[in-house]
C-alpha positions in Angstrom: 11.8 -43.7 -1.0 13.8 -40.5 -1.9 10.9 -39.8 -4.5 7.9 -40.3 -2.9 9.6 -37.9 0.0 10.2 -35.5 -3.1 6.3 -35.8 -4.6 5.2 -35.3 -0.9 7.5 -32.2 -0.4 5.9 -31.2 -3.6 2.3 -31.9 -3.2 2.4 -29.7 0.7 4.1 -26.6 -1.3 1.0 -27.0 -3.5 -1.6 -27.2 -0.9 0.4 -24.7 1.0 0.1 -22.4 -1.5 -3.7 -23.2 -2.1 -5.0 -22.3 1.0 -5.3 -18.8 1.1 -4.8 -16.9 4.4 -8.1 -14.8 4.9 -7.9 -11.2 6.7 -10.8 -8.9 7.0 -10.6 -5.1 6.5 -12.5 -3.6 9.1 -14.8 -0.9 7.8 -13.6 1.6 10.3 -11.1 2.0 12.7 -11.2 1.0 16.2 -13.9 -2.1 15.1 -13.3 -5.1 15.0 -11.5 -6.4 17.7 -7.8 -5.8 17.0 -5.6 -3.1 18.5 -4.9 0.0 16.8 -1.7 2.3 16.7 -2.1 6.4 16.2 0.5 7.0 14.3 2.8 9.8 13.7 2.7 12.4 10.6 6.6 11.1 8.9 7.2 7.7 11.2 10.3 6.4 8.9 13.6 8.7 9.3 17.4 8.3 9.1 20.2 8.7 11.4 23.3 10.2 10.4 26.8 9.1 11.8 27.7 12.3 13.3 30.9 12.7 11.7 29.5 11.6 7.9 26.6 14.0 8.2 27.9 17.0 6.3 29.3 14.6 3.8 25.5 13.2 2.9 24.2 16.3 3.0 27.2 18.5 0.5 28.8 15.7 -1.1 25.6 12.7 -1.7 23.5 13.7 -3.9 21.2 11.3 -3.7 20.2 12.3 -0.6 17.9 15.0 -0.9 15.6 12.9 -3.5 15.3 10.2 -1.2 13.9 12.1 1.6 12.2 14.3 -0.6 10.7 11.1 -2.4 9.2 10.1 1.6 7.9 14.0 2.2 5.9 13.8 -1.7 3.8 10.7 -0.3 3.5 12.4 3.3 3.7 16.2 3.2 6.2 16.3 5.1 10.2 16.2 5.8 11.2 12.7 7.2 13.0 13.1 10.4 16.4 13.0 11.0 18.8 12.4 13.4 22.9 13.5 14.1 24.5 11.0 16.2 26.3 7.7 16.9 29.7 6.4 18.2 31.7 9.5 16.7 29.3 12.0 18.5 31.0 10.8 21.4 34.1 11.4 20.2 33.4 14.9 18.7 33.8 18.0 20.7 32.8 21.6 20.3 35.2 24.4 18.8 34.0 27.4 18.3 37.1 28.9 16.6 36.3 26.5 13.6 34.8 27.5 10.3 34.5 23.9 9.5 32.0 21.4 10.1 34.3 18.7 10.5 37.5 18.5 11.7 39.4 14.7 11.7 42.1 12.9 10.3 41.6 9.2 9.5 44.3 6.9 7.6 41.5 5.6 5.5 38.4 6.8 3.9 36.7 3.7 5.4 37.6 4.6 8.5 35.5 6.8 10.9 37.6 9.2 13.6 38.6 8.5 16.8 38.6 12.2 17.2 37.0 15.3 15.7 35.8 18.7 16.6 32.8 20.4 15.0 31.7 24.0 14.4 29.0 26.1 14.4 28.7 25.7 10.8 28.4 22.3 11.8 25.2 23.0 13.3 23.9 26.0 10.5 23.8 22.9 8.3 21.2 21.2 10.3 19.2 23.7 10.7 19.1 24.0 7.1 16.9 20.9 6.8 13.3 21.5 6.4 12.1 18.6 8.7 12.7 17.7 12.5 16.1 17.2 13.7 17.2 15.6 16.2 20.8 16.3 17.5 23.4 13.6 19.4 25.7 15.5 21.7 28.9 14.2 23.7 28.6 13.4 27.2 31.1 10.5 27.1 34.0 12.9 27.4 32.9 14.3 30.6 33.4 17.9 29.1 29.9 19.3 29.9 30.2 22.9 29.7 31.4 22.2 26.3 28.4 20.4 25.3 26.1 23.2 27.1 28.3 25.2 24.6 27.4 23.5 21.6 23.7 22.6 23.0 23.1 26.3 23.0 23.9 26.2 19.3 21.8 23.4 18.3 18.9 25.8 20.0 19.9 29.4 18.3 20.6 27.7 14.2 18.5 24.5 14.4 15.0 25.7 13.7 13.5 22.6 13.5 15.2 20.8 16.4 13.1 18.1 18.2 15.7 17.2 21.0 19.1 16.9 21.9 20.7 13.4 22.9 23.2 13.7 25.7 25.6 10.2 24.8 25.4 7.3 22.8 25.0 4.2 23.7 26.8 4.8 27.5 26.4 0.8 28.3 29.8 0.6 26.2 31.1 3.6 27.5 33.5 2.0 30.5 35.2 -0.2 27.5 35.4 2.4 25.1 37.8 4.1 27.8 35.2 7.2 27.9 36.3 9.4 30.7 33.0 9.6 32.1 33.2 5.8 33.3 36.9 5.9 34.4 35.5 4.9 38.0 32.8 1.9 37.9 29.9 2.1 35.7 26.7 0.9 35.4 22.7 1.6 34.3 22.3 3.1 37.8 25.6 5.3 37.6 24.8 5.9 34.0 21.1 7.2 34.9 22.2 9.5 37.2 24.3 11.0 35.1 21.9 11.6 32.5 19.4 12.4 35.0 22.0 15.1 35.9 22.9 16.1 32.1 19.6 16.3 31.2 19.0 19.1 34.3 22.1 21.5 33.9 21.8 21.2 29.8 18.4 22.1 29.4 18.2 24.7 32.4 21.4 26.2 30.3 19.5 26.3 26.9 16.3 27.4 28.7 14.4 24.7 27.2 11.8 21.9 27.8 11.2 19.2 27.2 14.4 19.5 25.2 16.4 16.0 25.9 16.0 12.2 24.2 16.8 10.3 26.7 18.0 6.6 26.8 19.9 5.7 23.4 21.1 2.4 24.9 21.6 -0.4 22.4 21.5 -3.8 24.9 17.9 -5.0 24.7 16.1 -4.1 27.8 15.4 -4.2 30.4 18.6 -4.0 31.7 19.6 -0.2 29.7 16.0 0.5 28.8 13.5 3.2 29.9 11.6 1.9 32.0 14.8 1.2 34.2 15.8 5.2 33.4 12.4 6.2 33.8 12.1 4.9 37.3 14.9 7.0 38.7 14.0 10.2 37.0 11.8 12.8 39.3 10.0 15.1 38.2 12.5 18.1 37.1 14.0 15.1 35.2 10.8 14.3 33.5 10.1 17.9 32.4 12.9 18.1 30.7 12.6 14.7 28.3 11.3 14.9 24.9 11.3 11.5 24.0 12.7 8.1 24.6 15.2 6.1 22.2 16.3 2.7 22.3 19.0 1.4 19.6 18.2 -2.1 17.9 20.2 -4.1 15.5 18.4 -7.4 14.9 21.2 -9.3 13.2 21.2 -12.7 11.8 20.4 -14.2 8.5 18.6 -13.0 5.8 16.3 -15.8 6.2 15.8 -15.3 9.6 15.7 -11.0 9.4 12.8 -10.9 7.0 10.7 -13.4 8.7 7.6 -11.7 9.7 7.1 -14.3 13.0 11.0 -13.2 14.5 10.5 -9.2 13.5 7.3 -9.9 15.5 9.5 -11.6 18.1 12.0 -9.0 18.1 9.5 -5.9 18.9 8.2 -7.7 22.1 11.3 -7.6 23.4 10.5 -3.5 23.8 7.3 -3.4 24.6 7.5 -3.0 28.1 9.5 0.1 28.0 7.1 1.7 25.0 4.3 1.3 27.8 6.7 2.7 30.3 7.7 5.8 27.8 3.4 6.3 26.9 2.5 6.7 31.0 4.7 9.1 31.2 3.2 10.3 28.2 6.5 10.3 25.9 6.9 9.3 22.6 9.1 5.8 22.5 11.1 5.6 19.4 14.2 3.9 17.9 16.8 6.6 17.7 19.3 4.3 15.7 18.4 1.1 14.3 18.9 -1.1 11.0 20.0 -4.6 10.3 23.3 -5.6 11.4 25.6 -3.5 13.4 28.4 -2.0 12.9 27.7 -0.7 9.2 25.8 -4.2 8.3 26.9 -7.3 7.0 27.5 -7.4 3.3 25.8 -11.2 2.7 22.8 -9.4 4.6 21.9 -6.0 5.0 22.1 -4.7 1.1 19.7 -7.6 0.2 15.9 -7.3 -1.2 15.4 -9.5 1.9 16.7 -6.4 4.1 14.3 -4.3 2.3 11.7 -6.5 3.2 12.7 -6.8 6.7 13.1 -2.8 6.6 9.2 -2.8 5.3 7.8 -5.2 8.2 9.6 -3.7 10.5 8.8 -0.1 9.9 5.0 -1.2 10.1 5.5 -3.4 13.5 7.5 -1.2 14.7 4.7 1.5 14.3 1.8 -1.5 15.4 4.1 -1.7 19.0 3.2 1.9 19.4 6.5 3.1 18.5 6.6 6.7 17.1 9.8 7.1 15.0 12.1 4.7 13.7 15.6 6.3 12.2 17.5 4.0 10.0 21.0 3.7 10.8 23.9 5.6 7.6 27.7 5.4 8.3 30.3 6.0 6.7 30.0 7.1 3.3 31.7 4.0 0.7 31.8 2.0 3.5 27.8 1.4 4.6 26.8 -2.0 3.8 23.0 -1.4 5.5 22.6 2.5 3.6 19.7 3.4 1.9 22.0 5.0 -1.0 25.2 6.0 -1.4 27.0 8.3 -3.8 26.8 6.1 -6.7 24.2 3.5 -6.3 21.3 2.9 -4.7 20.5 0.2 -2.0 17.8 -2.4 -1.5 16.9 -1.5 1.7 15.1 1.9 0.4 12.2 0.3 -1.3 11.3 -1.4 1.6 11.3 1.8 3.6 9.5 3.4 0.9 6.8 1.0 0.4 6.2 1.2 4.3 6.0 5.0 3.8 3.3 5.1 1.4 1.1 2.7 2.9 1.4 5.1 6.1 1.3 8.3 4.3 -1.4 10.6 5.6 -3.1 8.2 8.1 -3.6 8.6 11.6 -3.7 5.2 12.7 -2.3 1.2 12.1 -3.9 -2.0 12.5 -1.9 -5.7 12.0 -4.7 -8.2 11.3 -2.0 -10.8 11.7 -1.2 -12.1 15.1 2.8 -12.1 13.7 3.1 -15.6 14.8 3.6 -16.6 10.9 5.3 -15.9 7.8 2.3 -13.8 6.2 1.5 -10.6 7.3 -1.2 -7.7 6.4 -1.8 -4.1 7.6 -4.4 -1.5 6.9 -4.0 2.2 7.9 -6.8 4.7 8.2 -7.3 8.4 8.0 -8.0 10.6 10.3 -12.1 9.9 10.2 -11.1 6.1 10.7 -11.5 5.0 7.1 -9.1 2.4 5.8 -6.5 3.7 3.3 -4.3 1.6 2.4 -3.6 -3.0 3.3 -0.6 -3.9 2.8 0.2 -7.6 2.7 3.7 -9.6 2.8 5.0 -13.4 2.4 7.8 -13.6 4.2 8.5 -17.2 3.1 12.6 -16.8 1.7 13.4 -17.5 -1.5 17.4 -17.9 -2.5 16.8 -17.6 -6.3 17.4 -21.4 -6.8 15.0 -24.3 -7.9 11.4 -23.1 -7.7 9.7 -20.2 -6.2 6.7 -20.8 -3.7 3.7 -18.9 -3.6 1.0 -17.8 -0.8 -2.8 -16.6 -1.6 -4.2 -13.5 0.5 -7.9 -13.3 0.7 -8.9 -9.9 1.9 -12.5 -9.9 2.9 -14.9 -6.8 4.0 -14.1 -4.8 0.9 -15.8 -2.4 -1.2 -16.5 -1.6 -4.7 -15.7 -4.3 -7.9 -11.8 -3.7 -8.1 -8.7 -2.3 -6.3 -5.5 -1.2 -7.4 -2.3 -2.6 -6.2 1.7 -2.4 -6.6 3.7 -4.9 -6.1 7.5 -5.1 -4.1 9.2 -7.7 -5.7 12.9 -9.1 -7.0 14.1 -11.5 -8.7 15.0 -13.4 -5.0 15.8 -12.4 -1.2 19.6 -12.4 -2.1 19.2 -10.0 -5.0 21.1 -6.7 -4.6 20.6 -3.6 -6.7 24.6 -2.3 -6.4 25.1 -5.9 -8.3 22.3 -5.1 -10.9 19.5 -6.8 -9.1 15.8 -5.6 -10.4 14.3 -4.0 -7.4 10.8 -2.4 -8.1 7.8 -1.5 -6.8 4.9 -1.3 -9.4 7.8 -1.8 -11.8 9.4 1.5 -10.9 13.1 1.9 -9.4 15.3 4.5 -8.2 18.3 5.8 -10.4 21.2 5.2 -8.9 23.7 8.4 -7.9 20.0 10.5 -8.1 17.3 9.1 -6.5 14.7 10.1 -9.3 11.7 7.8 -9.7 12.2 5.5 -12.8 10.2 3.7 -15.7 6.8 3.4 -16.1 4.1 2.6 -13.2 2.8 -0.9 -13.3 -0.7 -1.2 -11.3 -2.4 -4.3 -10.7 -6.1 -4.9 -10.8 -7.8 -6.7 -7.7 -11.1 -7.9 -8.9 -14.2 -7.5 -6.2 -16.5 -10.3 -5.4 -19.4 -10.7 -2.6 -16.6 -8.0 -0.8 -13.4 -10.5 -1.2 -10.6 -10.2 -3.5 -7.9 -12.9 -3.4 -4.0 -12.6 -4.9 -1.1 -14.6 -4.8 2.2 -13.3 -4.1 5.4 -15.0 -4.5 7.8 -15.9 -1.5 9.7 -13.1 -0.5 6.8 -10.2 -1.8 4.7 -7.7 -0.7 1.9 -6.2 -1.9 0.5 -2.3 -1.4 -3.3 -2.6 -2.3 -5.5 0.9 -2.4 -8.5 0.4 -0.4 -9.7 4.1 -1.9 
């Protein structure tokens, strides 16, 4: 009986795999019946562990080439944020000429304290794109943070807004001074409500403040819940609203394209709170598992792939800006680089960069309720740029490798060109000398650079369909111009 279970298992792969899935490309946006997202000019960004900041940016590299890699397919700088746990632990000095000041028994280790200087800030106003800064309000110090808030303002030419804690729903466990008494999302929103007043009437600036930067899934911590004690001298004051997300869980079950689907709902009550108010929602710090990431997990092509999808939902719920998560430097299992190797991850991010590159607006023509997903973004006149299409089936590397037809439908001219984001499996890893490409190009390791020569894939045209298989965990970028 074992067999015949066997030929059967083998005989619904096939079919599976026969059956193409069938989206149509609408010829202009806002047709069709599906929901469209406007989009914003750089939506993929990184956030910096406050304390490792001026390492990634004097002693990585690497990391000017990657985000100069993102700003060459969108004209402009990615974002980028300063914060995390340490910027709760770091304090003002303005006696300092260093950026940093800490002492930690390991390199692994990040401080329990540190002070920063002004210099501190000089350097983040030396980035060329929008910066968005994480000050300390756990420590109950505020003058000292209106101190170094009016910093931020004066050297940080391109700064965005100004965060006023991080994540305060652990604050009262962390032993933060602000939460010495009891603690709680209403305590805690009156004190930002508060914070948010005296700092940006003392920098003279609004809206000035991200508000939010929570990490428990709403709505308990979330915006809406914020939102709904904030009057109106509150209100003028905030820029933007952050939420923190760290999925978690399995490779298998982080790139599946039905739970990143799954995983977005969970906000999408606060995005609609944060859009009446008329506020950008965005994730201020998010990437795959917390607390650095989880080395069987987050430096995997599958993480790449989930980083991908996930940009691209992220955007389809409506969320403007989502900053990947970079710790300690050596110790980072979820980083996009490091100083001597490159990670997974950053193909994933930078295949979801170019498909949004220049457009105006994002369309899923899945319903995310299964493993297959394809987007389309438009320019600004509504014509579809780019489809992007994904099988989030998992493949381990073992036994055989399933695949999925696409049938695109609505299209124009006799051929399209394509590139395709592949590995040799989910579990591969480029720091262990896993091929990573996209159109068969990498990124050198210590550098950054682009590498090898371009691979482009011809979609052939017929009656306005095109059909193309890609393997289990693969995605495919196809040029609709």
């Amino acid at each position: 009986m074992a067999s015949y279970f066997g030929l059967f298992a083998l005989l619904g792969a096939a079919i599976q795999g026969a059956i193409a899935v069938t989206f149509t490309v609408p010829t202009q946006a806002h047709t069709g019946g599906y929901r469209y997202a406007p989009l914003d000019p750089a939506p993929v960004g990184i956030s910096f562990e406050f304390f490792a900041f001026p390492s990634y940016f004097t002693n990585v590299t690497a990391t000017s080439q990657c985000l100069s890699n993102w700003k060459d397919l969108t004209g402009i700088w990615p974002p980028i944020r300063i914060g995390g746990t340490t910027q709760d632990r770091a304090q003002y000095d303005s006696r300092t000429s260093a950026y940093v000041v800490y002492s930690v028994s390991s390199p692994a280790d990040a401080p329990a304290s540190l002070t920063f200087g002004s210099s501190f800030l000089t350097l983040a106003g030396s980035y060329a794109g929008s910066v968005v800064v994480g000050l300390n309000r756990g420590k109950n110090q505020i003058q000292n943070t209106i101190d170094a808030a009016k910093i931020a303002v004066s050297q940080v030419k391109n700064l965005l807004a100004i965060e006023l804690g991080n994540e305060p729903e652990y604050y009262s466990r962390n032993g933060q001074p602000i939460a010495s008494g009891s603690w709680s999302p209403a305590i805690d929103a009156a004190s930002q409500n508060n914070w948010d007043i005296s700092v940006g009437s003392a920098v003279n600036k609004a809206p000035i403040i991200q508000a939010g930067n929570s990490n428990d899934s709403p709505p308990q911590w979330g915006a809406a819940e914020l939102i709904a004690t904030e009057n109106s001298t509150v209100k003028q004051y905030v820029k933007t609203y952050a939420h923190h997300n760290y999925p978690g869980g399995t490779v298998t079950s982080l790139m599946s394209h039905r739970g990143i689907s799954s995983n977005l709902h969970v906000f999408d009550a606060d995005v609609a709170a944060a859009l009446k108010e008329g506020k950008p929602y965005v994730f201020g710090e998010t990437n795959s598992v917390s607390g650095g990431g989880a080395a069987g997990v987050s430096p995997t092509f599958g993480a790449g792939l989930w980083t991908m999808d996930y940009v691209l939902r992220a955007s389809y719920s409506n969320i403007s800006r989502t900053y990947f998560h970079h710790g300690t430097v050596g110790n980072c299992q979820y980083c996009f680089w490091g100083r001597y190797s490159m990670g997974a991850p950053y193909y994933g991010a930078y295949t979801a960069t170019a498909l949004l590159a220049k457009a105006s607006y994002l369309t899923a023509l899945d319903d995310g309720t299964t493993n297959y997903a394809a987007y389309v973004s438009f320019s600004s006149d509504g014509k579809p740029l780019r489809a992007l299409l994904y099988n989030s089936d998992y493949f381990s590397g073992s036994s055989s490798r399933s695949s999925q037809s696409f049938e695109l439908r609505g299209l124009i001219g006799t051929s399209l060109k394509a590139k395709r984001l592949t590995a040799e499996s989910a579990m591969s890893r480029v720091d262990q000398g896993g091929n990573v490409s996209l159109g068969g190009q990498t990124f050198t390791d210590g550098d950054c650079t682009i590498s090898g020569p371009e691979t482009v894939e011809s979609l052939a045209v017929t009656n306005g369909q095109a059909t193309v298989a890609l393997k289990a965990s693969e995605a495919l970028l196809v040029y609709l111009q």
